[in-house]
mmCIF file of the N, C-alpha and C atoms, coordinates in Angstrom:
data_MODEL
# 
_entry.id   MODEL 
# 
loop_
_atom_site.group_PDB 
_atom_site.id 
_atom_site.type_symbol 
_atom_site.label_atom_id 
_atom_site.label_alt_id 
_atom_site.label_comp_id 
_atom_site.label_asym_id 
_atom_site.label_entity_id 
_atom_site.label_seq_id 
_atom_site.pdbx_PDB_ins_code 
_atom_site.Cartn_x 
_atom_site.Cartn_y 
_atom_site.Cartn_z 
_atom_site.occupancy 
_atom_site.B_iso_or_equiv 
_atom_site.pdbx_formal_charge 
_atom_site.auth_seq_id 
_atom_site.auth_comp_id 
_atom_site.auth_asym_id 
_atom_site.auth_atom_id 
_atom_site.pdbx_PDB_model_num 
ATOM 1   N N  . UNK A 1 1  ? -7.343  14.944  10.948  1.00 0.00 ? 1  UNK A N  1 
ATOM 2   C CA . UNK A 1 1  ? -8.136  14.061  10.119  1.00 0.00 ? 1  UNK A CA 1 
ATOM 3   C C  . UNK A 1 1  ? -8.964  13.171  11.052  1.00 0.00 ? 1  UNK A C  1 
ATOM 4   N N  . UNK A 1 2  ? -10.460 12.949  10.778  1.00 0.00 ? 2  UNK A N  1 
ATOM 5   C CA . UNK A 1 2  ? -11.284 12.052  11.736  1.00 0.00 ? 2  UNK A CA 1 
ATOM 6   C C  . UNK A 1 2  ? -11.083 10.370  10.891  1.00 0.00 ? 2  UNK A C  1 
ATOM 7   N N  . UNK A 1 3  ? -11.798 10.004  12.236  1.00 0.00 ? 3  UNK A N  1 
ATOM 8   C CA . UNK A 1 3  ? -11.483 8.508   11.507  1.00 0.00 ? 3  UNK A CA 1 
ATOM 9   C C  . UNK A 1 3  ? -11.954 7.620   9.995   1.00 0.00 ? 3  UNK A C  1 
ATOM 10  N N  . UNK A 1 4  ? -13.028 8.861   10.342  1.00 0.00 ? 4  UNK A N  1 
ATOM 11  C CA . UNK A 1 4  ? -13.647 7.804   8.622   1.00 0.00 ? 4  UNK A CA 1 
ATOM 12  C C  . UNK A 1 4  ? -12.820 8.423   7.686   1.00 0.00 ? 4  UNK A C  1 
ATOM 13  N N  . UNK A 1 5  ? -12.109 9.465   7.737   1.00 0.00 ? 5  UNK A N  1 
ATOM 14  C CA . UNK A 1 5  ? -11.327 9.653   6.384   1.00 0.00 ? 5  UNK A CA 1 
ATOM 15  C C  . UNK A 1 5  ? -9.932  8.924   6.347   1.00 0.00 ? 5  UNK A C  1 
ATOM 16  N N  . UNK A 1 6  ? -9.463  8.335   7.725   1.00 0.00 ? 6  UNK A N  1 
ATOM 17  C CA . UNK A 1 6  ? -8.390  7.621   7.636   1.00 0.00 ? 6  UNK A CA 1 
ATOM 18  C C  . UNK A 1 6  ? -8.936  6.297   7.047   1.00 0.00 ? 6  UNK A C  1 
ATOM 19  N N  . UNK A 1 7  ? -9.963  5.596   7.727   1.00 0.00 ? 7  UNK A N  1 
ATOM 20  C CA . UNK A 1 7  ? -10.852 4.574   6.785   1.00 0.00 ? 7  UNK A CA 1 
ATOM 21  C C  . UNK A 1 7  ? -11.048 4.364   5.228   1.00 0.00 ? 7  UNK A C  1 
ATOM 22  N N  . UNK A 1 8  ? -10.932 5.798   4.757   1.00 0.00 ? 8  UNK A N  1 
ATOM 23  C CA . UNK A 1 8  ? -11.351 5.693   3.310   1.00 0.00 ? 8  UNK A CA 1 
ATOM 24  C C  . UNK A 1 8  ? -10.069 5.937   2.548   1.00 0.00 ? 8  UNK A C  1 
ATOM 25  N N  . UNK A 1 9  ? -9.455  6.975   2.850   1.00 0.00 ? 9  UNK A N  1 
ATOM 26  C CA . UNK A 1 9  ? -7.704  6.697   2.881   1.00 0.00 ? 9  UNK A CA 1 
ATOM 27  C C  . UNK A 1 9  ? -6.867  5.549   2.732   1.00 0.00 ? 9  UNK A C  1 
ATOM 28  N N  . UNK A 1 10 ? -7.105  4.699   3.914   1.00 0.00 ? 10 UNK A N  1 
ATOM 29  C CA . UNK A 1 10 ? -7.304  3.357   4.243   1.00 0.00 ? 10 UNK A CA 1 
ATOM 30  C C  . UNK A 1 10 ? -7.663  2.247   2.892   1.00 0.00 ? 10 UNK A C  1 
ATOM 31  N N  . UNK A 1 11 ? -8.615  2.352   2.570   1.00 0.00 ? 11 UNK A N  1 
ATOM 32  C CA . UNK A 1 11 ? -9.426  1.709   1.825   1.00 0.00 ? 11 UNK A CA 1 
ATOM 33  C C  . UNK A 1 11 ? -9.194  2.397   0.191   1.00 0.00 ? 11 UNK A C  1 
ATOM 34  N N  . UNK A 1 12 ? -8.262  3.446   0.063   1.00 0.00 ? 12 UNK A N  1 
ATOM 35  C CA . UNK A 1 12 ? -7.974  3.776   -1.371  1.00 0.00 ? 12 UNK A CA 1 
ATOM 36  C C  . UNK A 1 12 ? -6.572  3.065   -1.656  1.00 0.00 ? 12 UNK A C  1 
ATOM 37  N N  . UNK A 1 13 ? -5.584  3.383   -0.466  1.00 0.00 ? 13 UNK A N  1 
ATOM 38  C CA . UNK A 1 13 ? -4.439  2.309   -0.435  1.00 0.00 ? 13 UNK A CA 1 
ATOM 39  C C  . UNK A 1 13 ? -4.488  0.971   -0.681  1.00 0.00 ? 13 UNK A C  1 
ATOM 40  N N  . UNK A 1 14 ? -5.638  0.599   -0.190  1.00 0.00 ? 14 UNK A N  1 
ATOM 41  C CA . UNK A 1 14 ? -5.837  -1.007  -0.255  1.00 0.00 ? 14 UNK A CA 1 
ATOM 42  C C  . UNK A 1 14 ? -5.543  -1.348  -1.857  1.00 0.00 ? 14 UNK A C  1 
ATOM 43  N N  . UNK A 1 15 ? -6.825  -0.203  -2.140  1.00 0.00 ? 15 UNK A N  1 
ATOM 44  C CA . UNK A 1 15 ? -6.853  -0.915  -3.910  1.00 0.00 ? 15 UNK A CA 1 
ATOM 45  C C  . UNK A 1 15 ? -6.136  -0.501  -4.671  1.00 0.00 ? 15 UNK A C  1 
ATOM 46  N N  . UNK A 1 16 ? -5.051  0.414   -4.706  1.00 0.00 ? 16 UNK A N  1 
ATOM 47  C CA . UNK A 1 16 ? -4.009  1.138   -4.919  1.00 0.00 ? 16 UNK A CA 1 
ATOM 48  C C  . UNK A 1 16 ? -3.084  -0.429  -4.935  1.00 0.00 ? 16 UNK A C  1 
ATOM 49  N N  . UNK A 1 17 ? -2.635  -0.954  -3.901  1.00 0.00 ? 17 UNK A N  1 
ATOM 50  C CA . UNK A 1 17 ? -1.831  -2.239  -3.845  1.00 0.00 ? 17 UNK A CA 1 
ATOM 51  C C  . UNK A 1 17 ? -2.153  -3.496  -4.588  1.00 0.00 ? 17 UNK A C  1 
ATOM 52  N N  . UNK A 1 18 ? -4.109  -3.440  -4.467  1.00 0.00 ? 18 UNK A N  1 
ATOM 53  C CA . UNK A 1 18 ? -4.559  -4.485  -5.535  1.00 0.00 ? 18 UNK A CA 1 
ATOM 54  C C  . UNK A 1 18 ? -4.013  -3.986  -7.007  1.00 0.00 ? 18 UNK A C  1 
ATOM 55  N N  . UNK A 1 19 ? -4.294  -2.967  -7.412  1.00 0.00 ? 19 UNK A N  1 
ATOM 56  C CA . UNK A 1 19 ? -4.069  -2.705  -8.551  1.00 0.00 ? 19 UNK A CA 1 
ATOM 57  C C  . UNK A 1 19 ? -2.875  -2.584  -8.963  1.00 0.00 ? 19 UNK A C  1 
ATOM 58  N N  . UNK A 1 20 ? -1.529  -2.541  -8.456  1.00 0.00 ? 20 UNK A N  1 
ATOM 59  C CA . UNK A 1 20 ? -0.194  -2.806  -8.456  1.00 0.00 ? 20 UNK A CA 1 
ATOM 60  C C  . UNK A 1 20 ? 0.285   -4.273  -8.393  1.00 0.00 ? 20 UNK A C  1 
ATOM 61  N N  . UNK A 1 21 ? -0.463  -5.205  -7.859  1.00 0.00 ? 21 UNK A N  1 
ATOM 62  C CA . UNK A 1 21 ? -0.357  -6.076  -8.319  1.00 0.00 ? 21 UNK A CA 1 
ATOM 63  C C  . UNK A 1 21 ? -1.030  -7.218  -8.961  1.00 0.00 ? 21 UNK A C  1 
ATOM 64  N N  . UNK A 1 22 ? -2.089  -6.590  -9.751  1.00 0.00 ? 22 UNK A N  1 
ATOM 65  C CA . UNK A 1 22 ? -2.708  -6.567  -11.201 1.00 0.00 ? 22 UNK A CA 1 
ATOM 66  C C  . UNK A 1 22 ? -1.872  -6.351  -12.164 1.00 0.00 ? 22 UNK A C  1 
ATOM 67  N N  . UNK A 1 23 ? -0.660  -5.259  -12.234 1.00 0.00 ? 23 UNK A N  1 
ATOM 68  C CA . UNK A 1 23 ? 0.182   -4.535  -13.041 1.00 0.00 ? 23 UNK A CA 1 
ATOM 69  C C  . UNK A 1 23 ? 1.133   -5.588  -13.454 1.00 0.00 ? 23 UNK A C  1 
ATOM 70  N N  . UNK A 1 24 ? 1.749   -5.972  -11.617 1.00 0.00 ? 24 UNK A N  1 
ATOM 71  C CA . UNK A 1 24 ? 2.919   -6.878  -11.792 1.00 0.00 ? 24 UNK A CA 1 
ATOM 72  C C  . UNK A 1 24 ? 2.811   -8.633  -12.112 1.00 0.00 ? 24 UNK A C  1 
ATOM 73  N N  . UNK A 1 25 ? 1.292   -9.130  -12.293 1.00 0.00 ? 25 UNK A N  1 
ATOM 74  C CA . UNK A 1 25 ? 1.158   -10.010 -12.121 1.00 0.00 ? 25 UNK A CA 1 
ATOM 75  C C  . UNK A 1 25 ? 1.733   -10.905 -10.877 1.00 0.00 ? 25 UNK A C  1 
ATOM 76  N N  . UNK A 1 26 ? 1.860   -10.419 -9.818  1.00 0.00 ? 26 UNK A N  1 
ATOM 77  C CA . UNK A 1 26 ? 2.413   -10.837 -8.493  1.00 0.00 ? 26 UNK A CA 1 
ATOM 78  C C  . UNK A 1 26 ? 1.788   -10.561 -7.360  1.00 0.00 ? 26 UNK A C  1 
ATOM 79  N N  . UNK A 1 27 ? 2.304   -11.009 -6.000  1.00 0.00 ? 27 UNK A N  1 
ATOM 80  C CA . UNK A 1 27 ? 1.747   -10.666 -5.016  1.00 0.00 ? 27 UNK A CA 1 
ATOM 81  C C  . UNK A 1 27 ? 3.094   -9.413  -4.587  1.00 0.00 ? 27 UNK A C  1 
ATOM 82  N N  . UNK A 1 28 ? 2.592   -8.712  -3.533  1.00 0.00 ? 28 UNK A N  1 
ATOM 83  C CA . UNK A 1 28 ? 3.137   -7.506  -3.181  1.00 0.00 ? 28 UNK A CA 1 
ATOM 84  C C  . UNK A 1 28 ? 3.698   -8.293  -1.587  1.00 0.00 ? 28 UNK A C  1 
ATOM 85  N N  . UNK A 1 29 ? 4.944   -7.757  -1.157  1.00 0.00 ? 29 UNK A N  1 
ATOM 86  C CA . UNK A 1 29 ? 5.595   -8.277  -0.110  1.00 0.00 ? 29 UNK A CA 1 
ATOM 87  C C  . UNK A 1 29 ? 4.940   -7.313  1.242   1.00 0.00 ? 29 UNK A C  1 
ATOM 88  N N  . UNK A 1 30 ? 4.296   -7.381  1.898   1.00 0.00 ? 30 UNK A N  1 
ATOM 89  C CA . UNK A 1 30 ? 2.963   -6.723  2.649   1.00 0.00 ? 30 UNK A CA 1 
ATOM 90  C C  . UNK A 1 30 ? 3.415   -7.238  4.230   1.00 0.00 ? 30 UNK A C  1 
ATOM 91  N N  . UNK A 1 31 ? 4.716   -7.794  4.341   1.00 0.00 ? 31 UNK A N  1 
ATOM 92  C CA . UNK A 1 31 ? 4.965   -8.311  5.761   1.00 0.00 ? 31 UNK A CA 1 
ATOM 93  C C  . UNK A 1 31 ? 4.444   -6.992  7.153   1.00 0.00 ? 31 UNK A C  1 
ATOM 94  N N  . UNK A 1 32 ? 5.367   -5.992  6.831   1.00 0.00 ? 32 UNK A N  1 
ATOM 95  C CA . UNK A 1 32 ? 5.023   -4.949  8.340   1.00 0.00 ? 32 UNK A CA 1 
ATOM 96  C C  . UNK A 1 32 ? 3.209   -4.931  7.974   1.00 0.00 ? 32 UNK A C  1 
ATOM 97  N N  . UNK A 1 33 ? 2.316   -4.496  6.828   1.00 0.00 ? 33 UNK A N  1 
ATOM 98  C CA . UNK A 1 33 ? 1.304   -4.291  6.941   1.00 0.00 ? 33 UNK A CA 1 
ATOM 99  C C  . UNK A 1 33 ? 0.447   -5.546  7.541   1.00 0.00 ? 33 UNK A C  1 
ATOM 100 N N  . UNK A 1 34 ? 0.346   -6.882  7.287   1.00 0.00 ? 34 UNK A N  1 
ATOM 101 C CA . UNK A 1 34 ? 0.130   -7.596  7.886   1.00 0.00 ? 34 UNK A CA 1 
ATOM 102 C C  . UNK A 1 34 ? 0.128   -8.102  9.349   1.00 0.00 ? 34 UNK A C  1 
ATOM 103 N N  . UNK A 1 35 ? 0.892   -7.932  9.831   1.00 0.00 ? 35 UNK A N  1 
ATOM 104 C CA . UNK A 1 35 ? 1.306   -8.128  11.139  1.00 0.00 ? 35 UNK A CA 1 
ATOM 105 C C  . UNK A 1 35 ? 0.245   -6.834  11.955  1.00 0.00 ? 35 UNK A C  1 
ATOM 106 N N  . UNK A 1 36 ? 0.111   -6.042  11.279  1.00 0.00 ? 36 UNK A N  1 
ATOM 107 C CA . UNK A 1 36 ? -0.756  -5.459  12.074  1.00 0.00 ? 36 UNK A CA 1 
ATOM 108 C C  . UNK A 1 36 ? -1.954  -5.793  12.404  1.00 0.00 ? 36 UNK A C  1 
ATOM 109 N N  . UNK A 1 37 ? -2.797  -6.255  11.419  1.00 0.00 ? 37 UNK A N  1 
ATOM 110 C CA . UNK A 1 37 ? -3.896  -6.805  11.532  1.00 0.00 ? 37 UNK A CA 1 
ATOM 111 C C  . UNK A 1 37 ? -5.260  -6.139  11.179  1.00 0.00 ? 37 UNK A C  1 
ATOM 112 N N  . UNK A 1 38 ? -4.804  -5.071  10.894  1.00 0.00 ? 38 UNK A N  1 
ATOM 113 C CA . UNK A 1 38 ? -5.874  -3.529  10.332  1.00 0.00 ? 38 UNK A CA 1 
ATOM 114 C C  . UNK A 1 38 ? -6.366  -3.333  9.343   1.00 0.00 ? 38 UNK A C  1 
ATOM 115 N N  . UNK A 1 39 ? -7.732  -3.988  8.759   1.00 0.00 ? 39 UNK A N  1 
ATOM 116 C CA . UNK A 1 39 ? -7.832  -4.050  7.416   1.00 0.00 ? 39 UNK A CA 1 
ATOM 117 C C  . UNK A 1 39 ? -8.671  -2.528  7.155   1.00 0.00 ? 39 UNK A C  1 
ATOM 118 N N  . UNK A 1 40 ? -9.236  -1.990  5.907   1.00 0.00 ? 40 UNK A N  1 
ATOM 119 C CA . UNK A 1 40 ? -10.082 -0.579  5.211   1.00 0.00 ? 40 UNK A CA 1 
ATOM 120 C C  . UNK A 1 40 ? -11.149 -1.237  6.594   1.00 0.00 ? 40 UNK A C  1 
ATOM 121 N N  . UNK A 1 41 ? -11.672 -2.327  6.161   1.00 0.00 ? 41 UNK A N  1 
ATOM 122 C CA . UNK A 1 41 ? -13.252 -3.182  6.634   1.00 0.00 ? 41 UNK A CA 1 
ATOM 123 C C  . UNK A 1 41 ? -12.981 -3.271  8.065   1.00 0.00 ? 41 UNK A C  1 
ATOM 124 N N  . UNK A 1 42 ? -12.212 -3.128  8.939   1.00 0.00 ? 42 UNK A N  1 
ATOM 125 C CA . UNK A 1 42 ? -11.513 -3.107  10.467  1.00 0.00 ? 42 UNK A CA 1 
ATOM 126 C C  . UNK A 1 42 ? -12.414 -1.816  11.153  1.00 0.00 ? 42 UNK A C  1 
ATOM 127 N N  . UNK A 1 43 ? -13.445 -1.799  10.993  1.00 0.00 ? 43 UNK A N  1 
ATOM 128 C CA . UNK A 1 43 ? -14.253 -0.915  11.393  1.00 0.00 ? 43 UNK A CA 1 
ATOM 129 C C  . UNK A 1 43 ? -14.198 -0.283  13.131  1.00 0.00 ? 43 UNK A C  1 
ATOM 130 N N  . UNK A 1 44 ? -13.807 -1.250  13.976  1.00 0.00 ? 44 UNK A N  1 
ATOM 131 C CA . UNK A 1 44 ? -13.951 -1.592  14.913  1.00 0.00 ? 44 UNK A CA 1 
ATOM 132 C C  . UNK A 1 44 ? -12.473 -0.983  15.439  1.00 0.00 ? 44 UNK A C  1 
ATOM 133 N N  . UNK A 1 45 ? -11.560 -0.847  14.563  1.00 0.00 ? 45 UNK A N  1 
ATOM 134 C CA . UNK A 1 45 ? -10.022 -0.956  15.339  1.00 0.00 ? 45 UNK A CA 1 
ATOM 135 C C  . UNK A 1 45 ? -9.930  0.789   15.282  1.00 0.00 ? 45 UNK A C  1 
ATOM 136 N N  . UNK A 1 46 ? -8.902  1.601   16.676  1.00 0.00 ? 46 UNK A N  1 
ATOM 137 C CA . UNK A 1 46 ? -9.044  2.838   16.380  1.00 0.00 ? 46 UNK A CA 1 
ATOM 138 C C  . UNK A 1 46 ? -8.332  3.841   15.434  1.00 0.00 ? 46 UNK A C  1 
ATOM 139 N N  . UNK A 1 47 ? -8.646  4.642   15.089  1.00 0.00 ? 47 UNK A N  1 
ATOM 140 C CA . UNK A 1 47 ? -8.066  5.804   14.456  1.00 0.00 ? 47 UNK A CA 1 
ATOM 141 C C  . UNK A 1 47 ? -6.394  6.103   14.147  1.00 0.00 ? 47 UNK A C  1 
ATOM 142 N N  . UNK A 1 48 ? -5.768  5.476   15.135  1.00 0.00 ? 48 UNK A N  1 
ATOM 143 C CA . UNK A 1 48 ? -4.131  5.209   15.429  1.00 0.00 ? 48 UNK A CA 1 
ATOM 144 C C  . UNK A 1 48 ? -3.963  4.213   14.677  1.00 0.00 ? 48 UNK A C  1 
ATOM 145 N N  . UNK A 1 49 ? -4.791  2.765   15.074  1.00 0.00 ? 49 UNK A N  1 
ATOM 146 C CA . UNK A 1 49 ? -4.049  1.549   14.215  1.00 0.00 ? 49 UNK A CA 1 
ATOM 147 C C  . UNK A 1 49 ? -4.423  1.909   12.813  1.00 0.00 ? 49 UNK A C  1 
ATOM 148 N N  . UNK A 1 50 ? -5.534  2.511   12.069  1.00 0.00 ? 50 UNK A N  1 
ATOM 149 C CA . UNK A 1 50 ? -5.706  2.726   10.698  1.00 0.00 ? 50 UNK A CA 1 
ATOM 150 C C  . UNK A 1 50 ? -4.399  3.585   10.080  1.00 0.00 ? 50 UNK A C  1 
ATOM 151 N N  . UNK A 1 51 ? -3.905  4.431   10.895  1.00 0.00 ? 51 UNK A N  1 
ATOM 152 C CA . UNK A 1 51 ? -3.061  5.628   10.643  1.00 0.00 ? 51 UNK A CA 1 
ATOM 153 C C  . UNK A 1 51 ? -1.837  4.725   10.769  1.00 0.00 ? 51 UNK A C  1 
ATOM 154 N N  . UNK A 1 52 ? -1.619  3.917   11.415  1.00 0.00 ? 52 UNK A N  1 
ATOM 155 C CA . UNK A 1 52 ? -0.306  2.924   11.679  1.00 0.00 ? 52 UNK A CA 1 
ATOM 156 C C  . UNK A 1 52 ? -0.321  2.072   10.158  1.00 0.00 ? 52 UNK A C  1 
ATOM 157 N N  . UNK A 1 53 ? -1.623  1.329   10.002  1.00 0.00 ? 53 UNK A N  1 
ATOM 158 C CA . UNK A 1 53 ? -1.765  0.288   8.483   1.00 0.00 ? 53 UNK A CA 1 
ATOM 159 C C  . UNK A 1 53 ? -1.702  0.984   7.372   1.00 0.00 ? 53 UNK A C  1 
ATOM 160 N N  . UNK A 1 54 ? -1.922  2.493   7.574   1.00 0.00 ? 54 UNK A N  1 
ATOM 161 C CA . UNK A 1 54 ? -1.795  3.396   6.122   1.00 0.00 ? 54 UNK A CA 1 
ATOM 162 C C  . UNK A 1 54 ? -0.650  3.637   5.848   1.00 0.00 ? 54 UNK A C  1 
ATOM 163 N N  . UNK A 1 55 ? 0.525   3.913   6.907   1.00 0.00 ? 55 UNK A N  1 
ATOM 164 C CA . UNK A 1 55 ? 2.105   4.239   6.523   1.00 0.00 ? 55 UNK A CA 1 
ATOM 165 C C  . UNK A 1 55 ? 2.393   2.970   6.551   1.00 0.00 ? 55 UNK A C  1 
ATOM 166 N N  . UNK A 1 56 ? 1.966   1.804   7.140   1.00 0.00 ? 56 UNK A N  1 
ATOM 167 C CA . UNK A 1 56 ? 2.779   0.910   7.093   1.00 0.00 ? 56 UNK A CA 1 
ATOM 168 C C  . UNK A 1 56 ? 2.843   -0.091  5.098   1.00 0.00 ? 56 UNK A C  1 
ATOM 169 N N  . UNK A 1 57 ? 1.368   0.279   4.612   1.00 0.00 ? 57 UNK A N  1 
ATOM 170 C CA . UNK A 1 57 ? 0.961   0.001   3.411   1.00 0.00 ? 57 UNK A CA 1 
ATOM 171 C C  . UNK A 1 57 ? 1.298   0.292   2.573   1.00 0.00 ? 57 UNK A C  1 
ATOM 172 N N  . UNK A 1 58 ? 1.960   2.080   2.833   1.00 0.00 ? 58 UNK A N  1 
ATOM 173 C CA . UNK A 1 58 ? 2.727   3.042   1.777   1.00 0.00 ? 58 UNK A CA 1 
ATOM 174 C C  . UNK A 1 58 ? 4.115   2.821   1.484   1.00 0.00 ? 58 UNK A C  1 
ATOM 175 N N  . UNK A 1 59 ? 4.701   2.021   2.961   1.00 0.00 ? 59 UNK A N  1 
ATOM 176 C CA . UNK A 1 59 ? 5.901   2.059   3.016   1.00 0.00 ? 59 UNK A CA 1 
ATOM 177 C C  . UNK A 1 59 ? 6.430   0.100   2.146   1.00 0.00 ? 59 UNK A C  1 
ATOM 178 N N  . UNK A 1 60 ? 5.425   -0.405  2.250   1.00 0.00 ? 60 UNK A N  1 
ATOM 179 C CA . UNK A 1 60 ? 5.043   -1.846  1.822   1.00 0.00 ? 60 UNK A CA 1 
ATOM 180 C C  . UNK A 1 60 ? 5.359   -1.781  -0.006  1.00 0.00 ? 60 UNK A C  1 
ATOM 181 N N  . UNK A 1 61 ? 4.253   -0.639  -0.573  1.00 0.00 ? 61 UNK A N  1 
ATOM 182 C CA . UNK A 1 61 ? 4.051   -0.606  -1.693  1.00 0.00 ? 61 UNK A CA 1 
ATOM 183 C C  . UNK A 1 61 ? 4.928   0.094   -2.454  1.00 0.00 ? 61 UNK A C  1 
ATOM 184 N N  . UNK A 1 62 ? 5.693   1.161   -1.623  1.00 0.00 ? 62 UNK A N  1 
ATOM 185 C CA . UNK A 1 62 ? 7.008   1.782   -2.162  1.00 0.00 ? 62 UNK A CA 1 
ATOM 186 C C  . UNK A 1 62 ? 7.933   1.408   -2.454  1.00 0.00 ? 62 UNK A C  1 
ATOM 187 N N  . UNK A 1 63 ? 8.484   0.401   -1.087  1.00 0.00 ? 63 UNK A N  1 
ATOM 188 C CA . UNK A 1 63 ? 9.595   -1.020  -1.321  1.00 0.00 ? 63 UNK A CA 1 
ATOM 189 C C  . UNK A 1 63 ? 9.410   -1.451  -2.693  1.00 0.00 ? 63 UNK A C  1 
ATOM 190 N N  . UNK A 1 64 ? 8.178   -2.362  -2.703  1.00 0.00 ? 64 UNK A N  1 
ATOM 191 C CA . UNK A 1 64 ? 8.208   -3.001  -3.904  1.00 0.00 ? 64 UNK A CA 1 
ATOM 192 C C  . UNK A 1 64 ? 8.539   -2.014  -4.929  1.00 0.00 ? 64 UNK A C  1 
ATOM 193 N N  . UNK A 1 65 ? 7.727   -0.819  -5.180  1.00 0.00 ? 65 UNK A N  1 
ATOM 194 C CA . UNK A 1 65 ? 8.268   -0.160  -6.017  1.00 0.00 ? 65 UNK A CA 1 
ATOM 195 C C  . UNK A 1 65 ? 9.463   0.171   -6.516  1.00 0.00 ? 65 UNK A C  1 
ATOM 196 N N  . UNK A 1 66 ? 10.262  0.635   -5.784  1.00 0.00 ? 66 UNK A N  1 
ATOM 197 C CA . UNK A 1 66 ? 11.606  0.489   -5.639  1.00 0.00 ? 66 UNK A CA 1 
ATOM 198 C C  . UNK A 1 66 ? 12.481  -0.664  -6.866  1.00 0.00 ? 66 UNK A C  1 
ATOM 199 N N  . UNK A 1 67 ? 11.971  -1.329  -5.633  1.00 0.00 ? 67 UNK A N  1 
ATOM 200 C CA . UNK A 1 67 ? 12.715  -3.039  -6.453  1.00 0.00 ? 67 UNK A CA 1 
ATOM 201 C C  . UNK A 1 67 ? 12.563  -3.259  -7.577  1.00 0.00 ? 67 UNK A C  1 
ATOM 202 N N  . UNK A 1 68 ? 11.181  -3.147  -7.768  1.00 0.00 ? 68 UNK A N  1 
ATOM 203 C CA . UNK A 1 68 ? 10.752  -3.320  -9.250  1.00 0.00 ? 68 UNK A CA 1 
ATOM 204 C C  . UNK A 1 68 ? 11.100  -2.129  -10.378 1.00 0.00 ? 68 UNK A C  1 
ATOM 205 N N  . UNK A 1 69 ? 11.495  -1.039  -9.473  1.00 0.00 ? 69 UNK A N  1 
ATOM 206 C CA . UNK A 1 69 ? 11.915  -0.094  -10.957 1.00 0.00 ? 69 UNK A CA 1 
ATOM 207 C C  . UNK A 1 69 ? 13.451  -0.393  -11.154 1.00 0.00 ? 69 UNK A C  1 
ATOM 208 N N  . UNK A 1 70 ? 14.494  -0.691  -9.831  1.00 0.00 ? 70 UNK A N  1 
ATOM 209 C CA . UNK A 1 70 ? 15.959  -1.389  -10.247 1.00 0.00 ? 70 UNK A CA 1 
ATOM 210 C C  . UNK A 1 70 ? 15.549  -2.607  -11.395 1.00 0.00 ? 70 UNK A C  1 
ATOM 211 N N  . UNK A 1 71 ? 15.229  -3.134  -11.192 1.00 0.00 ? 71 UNK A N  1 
ATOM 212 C CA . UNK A 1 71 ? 14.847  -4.560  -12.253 1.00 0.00 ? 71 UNK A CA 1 
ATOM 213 C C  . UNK A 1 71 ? 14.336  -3.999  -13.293 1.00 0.00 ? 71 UNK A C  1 
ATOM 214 N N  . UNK A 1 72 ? 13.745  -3.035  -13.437 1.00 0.00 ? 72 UNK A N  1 
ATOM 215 C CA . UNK A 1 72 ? 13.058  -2.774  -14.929 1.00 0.00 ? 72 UNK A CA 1 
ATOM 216 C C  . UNK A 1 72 ? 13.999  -2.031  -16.444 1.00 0.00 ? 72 UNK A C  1 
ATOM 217 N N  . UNK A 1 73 ? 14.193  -2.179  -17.059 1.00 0.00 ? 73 UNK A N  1 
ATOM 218 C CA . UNK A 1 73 ? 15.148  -1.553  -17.668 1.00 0.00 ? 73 UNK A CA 1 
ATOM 219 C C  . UNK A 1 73 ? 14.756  0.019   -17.809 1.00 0.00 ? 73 UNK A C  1 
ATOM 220 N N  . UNK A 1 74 ? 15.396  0.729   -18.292 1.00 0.00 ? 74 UNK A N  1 
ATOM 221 C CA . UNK A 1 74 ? 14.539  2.665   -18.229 1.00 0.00 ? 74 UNK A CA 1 
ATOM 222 C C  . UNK A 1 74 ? 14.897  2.467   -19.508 1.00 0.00 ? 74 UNK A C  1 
ATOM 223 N N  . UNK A 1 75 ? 13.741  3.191   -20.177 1.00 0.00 ? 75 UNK A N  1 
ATOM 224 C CA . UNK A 1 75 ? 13.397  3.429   -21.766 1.00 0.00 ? 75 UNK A CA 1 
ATOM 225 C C  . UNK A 1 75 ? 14.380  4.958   -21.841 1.00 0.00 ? 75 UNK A C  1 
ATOM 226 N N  . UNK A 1 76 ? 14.883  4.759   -23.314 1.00 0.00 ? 76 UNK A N  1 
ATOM 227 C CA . UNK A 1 76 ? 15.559  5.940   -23.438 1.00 0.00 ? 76 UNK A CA 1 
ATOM 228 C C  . UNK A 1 76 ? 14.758  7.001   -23.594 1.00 0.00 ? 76 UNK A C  1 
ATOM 229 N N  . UNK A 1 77 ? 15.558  8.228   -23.427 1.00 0.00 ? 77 UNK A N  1 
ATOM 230 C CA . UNK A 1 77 ? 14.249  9.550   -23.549 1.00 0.00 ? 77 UNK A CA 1 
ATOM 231 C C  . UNK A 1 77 ? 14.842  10.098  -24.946 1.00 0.00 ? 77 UNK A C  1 
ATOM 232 N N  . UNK A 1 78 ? 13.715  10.676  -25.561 1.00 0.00 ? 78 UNK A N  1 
ATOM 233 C CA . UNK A 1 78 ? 13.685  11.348  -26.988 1.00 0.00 ? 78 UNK A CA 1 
ATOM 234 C C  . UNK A 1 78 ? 13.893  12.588  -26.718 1.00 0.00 ? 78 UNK A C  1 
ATOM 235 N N  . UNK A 1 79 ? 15.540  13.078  -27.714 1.00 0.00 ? 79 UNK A N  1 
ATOM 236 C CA . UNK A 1 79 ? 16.173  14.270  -27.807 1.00 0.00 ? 79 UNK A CA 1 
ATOM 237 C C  . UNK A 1 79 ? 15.624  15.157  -28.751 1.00 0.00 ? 79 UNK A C  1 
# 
């Protein structure tokens, strides 16, 4: 994969996380992605750190996921 598709990749995750927490009315717990410092708009940073902020974003937004589906009650399924 070249870099602009990790960029746009990049930049679909982003709003992927905005829009998850649009859902939850919350902020999303984003600590490892942060610390990196690698934003979609990070034009400048290389091909590795985008590829580093994309698992680190997936792995960010999954957590929460996680958490938030233990907390959620599960709807019964129709027999």
């Amino acid at each position: 994969m070249n870099k602009q598709a990790f960029l746009h990749l990049h930049g679909l995750l982003a709003e992927v996380s905005e829009q998850y927490e649009s859902r939850i009315s919350g902020d999303l717990e984003l600590d490892e992605y942060e610390t990196l410092d690698t934003r979609p708009t990070s034009i400048h940073k290389s091909k590795d750190d985008h590829k580093a902020a994309m698992f680190a974003l997936a792995r960010d937004i999954t957590s929460d996921m996680e958490i938030d589906s233990e907390t959620e009650p599960v709807a019964p399924t129709a027999d």
